[in-house]
C-alpha positions in Angstrom: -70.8 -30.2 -67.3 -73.3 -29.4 -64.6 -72.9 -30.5 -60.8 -75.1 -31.3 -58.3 -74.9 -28.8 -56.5 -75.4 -26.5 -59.8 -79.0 -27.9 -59.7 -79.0 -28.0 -56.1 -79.1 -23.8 -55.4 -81.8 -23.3 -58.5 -83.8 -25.6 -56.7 -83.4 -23.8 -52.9 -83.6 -20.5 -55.1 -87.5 -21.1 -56.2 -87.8 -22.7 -52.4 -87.0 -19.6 -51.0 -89.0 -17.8 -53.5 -92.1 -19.3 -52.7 -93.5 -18.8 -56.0 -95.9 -20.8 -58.2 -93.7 -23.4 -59.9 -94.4 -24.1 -63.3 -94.2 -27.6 -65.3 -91.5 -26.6 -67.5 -89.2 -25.7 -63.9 -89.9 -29.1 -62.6 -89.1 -30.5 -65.8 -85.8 -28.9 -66.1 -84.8 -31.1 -62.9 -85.3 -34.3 -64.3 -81.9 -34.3 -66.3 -80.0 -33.7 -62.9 -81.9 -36.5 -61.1 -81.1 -38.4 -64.4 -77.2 -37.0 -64.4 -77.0 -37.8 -60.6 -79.2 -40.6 -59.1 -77.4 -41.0 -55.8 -78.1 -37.5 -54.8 -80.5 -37.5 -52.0 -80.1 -33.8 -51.3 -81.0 -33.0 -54.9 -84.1 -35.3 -54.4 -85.1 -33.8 -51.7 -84.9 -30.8 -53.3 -87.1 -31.4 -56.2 -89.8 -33.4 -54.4 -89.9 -30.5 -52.1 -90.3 -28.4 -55.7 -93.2 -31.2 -56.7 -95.3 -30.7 -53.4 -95.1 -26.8 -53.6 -96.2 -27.5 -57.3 -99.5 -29.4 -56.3 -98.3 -32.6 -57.2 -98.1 -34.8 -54.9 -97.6 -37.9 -56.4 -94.4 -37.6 -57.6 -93.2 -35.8 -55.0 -93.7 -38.3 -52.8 -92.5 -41.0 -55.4 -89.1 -39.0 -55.6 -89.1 -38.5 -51.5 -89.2 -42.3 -51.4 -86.4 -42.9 -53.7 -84.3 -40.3 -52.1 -85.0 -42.3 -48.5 -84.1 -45.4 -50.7 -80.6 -43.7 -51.7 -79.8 -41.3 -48.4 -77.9 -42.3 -45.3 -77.1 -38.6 -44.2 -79.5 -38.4 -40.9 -80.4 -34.7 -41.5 -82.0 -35.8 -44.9 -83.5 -38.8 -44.0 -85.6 -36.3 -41.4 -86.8 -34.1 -43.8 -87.8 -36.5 -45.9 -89.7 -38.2 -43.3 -90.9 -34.8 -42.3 -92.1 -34.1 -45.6 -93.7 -37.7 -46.5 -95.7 -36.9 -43.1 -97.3 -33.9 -44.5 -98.0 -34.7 -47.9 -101.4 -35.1 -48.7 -102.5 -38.7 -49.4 -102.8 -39.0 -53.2 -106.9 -39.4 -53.3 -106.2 -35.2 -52.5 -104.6 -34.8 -56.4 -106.3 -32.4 -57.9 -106.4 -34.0 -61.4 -104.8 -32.3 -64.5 
């Protein structure tokens, strides 16, 4: 079975990359989220992986649940650190 932290370093791997990322990579995070819903990390991660993908919706709607879910201090800062730079969702370029 997969581990959090499995989905965890794929998701700081394309980070690091700064490449484009595609629908299907965002999509292949929603079974961990699913597999692991108290992971604030991980969602942190993959709203992070959202934003760089354009969409800003959702990765604000996953930085919100991950504030929801996290009482780690370092987290909770980069959340609020990203939720502070994410454009408001009017910006959305739409599909």
């Amino acid at each position: 079975p997969a581990m959090p932290e499995s989905y965890l370093l794929r998701a700081r791997v394309l980070i690091g990359a700064g490449a484009p990322i595609s629908a299907n990579q965002l999509a292949a995070f929603a079974s961990g989220l699913r597999a692991f819903p108290r992971q604030g990390e991980l969602y942190y991660a993959v709203a992070l992986l959202h934003a760089m993908a354009g969409k800003t919706d959702s990765a604000r709607e996953l930085a919100e649940r991950a504030l929801a879910i996290t009482t780690e201090p370092q987290t909770r800062g980069r959340l609020h650190q990203l939720l502070r730079v994410l454009p408001s969702s009017a910006s959305e370029p739409s599909p």
